[in-house]
N, C-alpha and C positions, 0 to 999 in steps of 0.2 A: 581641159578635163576638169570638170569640178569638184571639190574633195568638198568629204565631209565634212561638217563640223567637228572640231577638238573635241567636243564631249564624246559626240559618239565612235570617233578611232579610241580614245582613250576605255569606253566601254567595251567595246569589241577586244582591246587588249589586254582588257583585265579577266574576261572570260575566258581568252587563250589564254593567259598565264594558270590560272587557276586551273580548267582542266586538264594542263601538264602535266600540274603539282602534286595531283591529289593522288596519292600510292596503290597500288590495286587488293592488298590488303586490307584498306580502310572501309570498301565498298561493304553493300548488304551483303552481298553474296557471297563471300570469303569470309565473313565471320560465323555464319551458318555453317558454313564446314566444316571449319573451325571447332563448331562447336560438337559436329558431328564426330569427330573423328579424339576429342578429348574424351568422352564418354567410351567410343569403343577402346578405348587404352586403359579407362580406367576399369572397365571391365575384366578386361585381361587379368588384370593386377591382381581383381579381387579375387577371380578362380585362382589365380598361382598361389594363395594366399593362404585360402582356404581349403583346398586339394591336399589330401592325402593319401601314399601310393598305398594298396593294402600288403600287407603283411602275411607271412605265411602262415595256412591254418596248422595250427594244432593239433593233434590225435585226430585230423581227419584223415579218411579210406584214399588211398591215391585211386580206385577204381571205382568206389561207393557216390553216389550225387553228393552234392553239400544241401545237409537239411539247415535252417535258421530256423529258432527258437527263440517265441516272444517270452517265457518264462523263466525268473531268475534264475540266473545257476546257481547249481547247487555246488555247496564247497563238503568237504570232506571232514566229518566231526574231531574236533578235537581231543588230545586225550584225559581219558578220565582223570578226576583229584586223585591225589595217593590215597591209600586205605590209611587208616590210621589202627595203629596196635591196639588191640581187647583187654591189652595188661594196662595199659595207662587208664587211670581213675580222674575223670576232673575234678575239681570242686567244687564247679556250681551244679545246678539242678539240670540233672540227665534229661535230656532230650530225645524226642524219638526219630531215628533216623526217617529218611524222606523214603517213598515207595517208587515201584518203577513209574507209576503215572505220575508221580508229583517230577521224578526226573524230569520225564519229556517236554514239560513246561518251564524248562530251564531254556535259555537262550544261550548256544556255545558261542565262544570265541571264532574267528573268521579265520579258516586253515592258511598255511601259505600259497604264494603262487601256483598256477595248476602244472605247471613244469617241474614245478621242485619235487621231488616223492616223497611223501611224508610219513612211515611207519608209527602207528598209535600202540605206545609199550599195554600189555594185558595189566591187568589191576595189581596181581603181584610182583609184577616187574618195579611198577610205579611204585608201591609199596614199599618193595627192597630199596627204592633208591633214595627216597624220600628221608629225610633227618626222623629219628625217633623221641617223641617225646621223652622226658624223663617219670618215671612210675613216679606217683604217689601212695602214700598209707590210702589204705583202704580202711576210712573213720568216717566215710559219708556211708551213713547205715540208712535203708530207705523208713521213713515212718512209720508206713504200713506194716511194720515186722516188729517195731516197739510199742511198747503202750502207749495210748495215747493221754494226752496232757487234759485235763480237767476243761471245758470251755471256759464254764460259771464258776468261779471257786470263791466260797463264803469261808472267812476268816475266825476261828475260834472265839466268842466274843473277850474282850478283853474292857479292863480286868479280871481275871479270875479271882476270887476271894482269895478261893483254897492257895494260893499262889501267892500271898498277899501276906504280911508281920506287919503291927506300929510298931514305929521308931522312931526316933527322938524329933527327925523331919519330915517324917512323912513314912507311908507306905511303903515298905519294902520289899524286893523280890524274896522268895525261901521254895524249897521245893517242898511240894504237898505230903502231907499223911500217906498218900497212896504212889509215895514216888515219882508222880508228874514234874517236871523239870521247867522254866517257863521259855529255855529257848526250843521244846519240842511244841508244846502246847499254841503257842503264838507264832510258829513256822507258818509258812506258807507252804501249801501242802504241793509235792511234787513227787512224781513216781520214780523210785531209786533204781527200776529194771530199766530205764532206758542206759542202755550201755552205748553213750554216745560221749565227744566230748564236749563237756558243759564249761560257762564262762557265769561269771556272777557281778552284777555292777554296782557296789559301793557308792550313790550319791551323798556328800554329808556336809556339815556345815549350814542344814536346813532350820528354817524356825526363826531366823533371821529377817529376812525377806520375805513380806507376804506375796509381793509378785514370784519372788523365784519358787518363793516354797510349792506355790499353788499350781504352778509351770509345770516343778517337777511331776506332782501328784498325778497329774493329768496326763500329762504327755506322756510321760516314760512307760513303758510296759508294767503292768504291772511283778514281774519277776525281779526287777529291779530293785535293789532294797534299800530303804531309805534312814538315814543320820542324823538324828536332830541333836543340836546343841542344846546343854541344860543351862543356857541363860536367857531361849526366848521366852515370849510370852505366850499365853494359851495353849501350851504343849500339848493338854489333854485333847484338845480341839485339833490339832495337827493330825494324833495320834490316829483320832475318831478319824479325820479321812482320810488316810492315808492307806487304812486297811480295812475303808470302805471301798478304795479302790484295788486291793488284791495284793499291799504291800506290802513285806511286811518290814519292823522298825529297828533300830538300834540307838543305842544312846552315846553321845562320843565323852569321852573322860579325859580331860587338860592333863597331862604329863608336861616335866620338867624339859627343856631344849637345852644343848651344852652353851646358848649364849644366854639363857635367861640373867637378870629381867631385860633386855635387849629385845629378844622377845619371847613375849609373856600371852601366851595361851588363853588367862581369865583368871576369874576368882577361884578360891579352891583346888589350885591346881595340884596336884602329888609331887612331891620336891622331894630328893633326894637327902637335902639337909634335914627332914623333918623325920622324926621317929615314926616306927609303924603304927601306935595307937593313931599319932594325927590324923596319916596320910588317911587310915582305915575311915577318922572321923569324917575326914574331908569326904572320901567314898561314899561313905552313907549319905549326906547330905544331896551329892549327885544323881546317886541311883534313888534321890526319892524326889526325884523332878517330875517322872509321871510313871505310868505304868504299859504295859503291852508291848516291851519289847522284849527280844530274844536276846540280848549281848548287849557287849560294849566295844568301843574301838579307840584307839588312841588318839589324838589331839596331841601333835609334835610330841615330844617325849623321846627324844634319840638320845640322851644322857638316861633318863628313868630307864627304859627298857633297859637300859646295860647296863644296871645294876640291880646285881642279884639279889642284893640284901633287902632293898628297897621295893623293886616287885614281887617277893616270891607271896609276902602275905596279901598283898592286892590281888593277886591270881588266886590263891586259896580261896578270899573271903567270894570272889566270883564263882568260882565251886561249889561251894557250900549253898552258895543260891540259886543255881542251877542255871546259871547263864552262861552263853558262849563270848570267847574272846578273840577278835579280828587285831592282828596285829596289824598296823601301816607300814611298818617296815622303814620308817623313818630314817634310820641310821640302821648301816650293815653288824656292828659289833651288839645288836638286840640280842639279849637272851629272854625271851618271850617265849619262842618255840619250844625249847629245852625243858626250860620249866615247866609248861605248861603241859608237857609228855611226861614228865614226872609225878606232877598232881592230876594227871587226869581228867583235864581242864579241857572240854569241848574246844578247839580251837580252829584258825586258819591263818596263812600268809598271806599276806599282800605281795600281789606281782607287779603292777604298774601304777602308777599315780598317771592317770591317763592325759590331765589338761594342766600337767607343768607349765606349758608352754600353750596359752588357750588362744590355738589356731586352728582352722580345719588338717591343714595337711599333718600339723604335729599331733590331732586326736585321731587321723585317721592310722599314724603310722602306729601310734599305742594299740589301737585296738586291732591291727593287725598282729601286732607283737602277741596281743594276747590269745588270736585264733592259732597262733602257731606252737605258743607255750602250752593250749589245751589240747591240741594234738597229738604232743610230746610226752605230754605227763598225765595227762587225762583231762584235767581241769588247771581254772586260772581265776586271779580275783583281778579285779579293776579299781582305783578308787576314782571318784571326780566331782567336780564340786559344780553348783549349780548355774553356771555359766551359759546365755545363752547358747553360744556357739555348741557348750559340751554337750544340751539338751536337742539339741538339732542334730549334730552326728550322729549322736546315740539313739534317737529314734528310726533314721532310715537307715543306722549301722544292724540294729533290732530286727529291722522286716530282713533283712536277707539272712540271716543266721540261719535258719531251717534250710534254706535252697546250699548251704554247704555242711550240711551235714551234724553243726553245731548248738545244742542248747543253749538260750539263756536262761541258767536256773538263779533262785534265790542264794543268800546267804546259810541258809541253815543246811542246804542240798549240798554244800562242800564238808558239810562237818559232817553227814549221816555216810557219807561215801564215805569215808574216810573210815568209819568206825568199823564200815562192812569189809575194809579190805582185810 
C-alpha cells in the first residue's frame, strides 16, 4: 500500500487538529446571538428603569371616569398681607394704596401641597395677628393745607442806606428812622403759617476758599444760610452772590476759647482780658467787614460766652443795631441765651455742629439728630462748615425733607417763631 507523502499526512493532520480545536462559541453564528440576546436584556433593564407604578388619585370620584387636564393647575391663593393700623403715621411721603385691579396683577406665592388643607385667615384676623407698628406724632402736615413757599424769591437789595452809620472803619449796621431792624429787612423771606417742623442750616467759615465758597452758593438750597468770615477778601462780592442766589448772610465774630492763644480764632478777637471799650472797638471794626447781613455768630468762644461781664455789652451793642445773634453753643456753661432774653436780643441756639466728625455716616446721624430734635421742639439749628462731603449730604439730605413732613427754613425763620410764640 502506498502512503502519502509526509507533507501531505502532515497537512491533513493539521486540518484535523484545527477543526477540533476551534470552540463553537467562536463561530459567526454564536456571536450574532450573542448579540441578539444582549440587546433584549438590556432592554429589559431599561423599562425596569424607567417604569413607574402609578399612584393613587387624589380627590378623584371612586364612580366618576378620570378626566386628564392639559392646563396647569390651579393652586389655592395665598393669604392676604396683614392690614396695617390707620393710627400709625409714616414719615415719608404717603402713598396711595394699590386698587383691586392693580391687586390682581400681583403674582401670589405657590399654596402648599393639594392634600394639606390650608384655611386663608380673613384680613382682620391677619391684621390681629400681625405686630403693630409703633404710632408716630402726627408733624407730617400735607403741603397742600399750608402756604405755600415762594418759587422765585428776590432778596431786599442790600445795602440799605437807611440801615447804614460811618464809623471810624467802615459802614455800620443801626436800625433805621422808621424802625426797620437789618436782620428783618435782609431775611429771606419765608411764610411763618406753615405750622410744620422747620430745621435751619448754618454753613460758615466761607470767604476763604473760592472753590468752597462758590460750591456752597450754588449747591446748597438756597434756605440755607450762609457765614462769612471778616478776614476774606472781596466780601462784598461774596455777599452780592450769595443773595443773588436766595441766601441769606451772617457774619462770624472770633470770640476767646479757654485754650487761647493755643488756639486763636484771628485778629481782633473779643478776649475776655480785655475791657468792654476794646472788645466793643474790636466789634466795630468786624461788623464793618461788609454789609447785608442779618446777625452774627460766634467763632469758638466757649470762655467768652461764659462770661457775663465780658458779653453782656457785645450783645447790647448787637441790639442797638438791630441784628440777630446765633449762638454756636461751643461750650455748655455759655450764657449767651440768658442774656440775650434779658436784652431783648433777637437770638437762637445751636443744636448740632453737624460735620465734627466730616464723614457721610457721622453727617448723616447729625442730621437725623436734628429731624428728631425739630419734631420735639418744633425747630433745630445745624451748624457745618464747607466740606465737600458736608456739601453733598446736605444737598440730597435737602431734597427729601418735604416728603417727611419737614421745613428747611432760613436762619431768621427761627428768631420770628420764636417772637410769635
Amino acid at each position: 500500500m502506498a502512503r502519502s507523502p509526509r507533507s501531505l499526512r502532515a497537512g491533513r493532520r493539521l486540518t484535523a487538529v484545527d477543526e477540533t480545536d476551534t470552540p463553537i462559541w467562536r463561530t459567526a453564528p454564536a456571536l450574532v446571538a450573542y448579540g441578539l440576546v444582549g440587546l433584549l436584556v438590556a432592554g429589559v433593564v431599561l423599562l425596569q428603569v424607567t417604569y413607574v407604578a402609578p399612584g393613587p388619585v387624589a380627590d378623584q370620584a371612586e364612580d366618576g371616569p378620570t378626566v386628564v387636564s392639559l392646563s396647569p393647575p390651579t393652586t389655592e391663593p395665598a393669604a392676604p398681607p396683614p392690614v396695617e393700623s390707620d393710627d400709625a403715621v409714616s414719615e415719608a411721603a404717603p402713598t396711595d394704596a394699590p386698587s383691586s385691579d392693580d391687586q390682581a396683577d400681583v403674582a401670589l406665592p405657590a399654596a402648599p401641597p393639594a392634600r394639606q388643607q390650608v384655611v386663608a385667615p380673613t384680613p382682620q384676623q391677619a391684621a390681629a395677628a400681625a405686630p403693630q407698628p409703633t404710632a408716630l406724632p402726627r408733624t407730617a402736615v400735607p403741603s397742600a393745607a399750608l402756604p405755600a413757599l415762594p418759587r422765585k424769591l428776590v432778596l431786599a437789595p442790600a445795602p440799605e442806606p437807611a440801615l447804614l452809620v460811618a464809623g471810624r472803619f467802615g459802614p455800620l449796621p443801626v436800625i433805621a428812622d422808621d424802625g426797620r431792624e437789618a436782620w428783618r429787612v435782609y431775611a429771606r423771606p419765608f411764610p411763618q403759617e406753615r405750622d410744620r417742623p422747620r430745621i435751619a442750616i448754618l454753613m460758615q467759615d466761607l470767604g476763604l476758599s473760592q472753590e468752597q465758597t462758590n460750591a456752597a452758593i450754588q449747591q446748597l438750597p438756597g434756605s440755607v444760610s450762609l457765614g462769612f468770615t471778616p478776614y476774606a477778601r472781596r466780601l462784598d462780592q461774596w455777599i452780592a452772590l450769595s443773595r443773588a442766589a436766595g441766601h441769606e448772610v451772617l457774619l462770624q465774630v472770633p470770640m476767646e476759647p479757654f485754650d487761647f492763644p493755643t488756639s486763636d480764632p484771628g485778629p481782633h478777637t473779643l478776649l475776655t482780658s480785655a475791657g468792654a471799650d476794646e472788645n466793643l472797638e474790636r466789634l466795630e471794626f468786624l461788623l464793618s467787614r461788609f454789609s447785608g447781613y442779618v446777625g452774627v455768630y460766634n467763632r469758638m468762644g466757649d470762655r467768652f460766652t461764659s462770661s457775663t461781664e465780658s458779653l453782656r455789652p457785645v450783645l447790647q451793642s448787637l441790639r442797638e443795631r438791630g441784628l440777630l445773634f446765633i449762638d454756636a453753643r461751643t461750650s455748655g456753661t455759655s450764657v449767651a441765651g440768658r442774656i440775650a432774653d434779658d436784652l431783648g436780643l433777637p437770638h437762637a441756639l445751636n443744636n448740632r455742629e453737624i460735620d465734627q466728625v466730616a464723614s457721610r455716616v457721622a453727617i448723616d446721624a447729625k442730621l437725623i439728630d436734628l429731624e428728631n430734635i425739630a419734631r420735639q421742639e418744633g425747630q433745630a439749628i445745624g451748624i457745618g462748615r464747607p466740606y465737600p462731603v458736608t456739601l453733598e449730604r446736605l444737598a440730597q439730605w435737602a431734597a427729601g425733607l418735604e416728603a417727611k413732613g419737614i421745613d428747611l427754613a432760613p436762619i431768621s425763620a427761627m428768631i420770628a417763631r420764636d417772637e410769635q410764640r
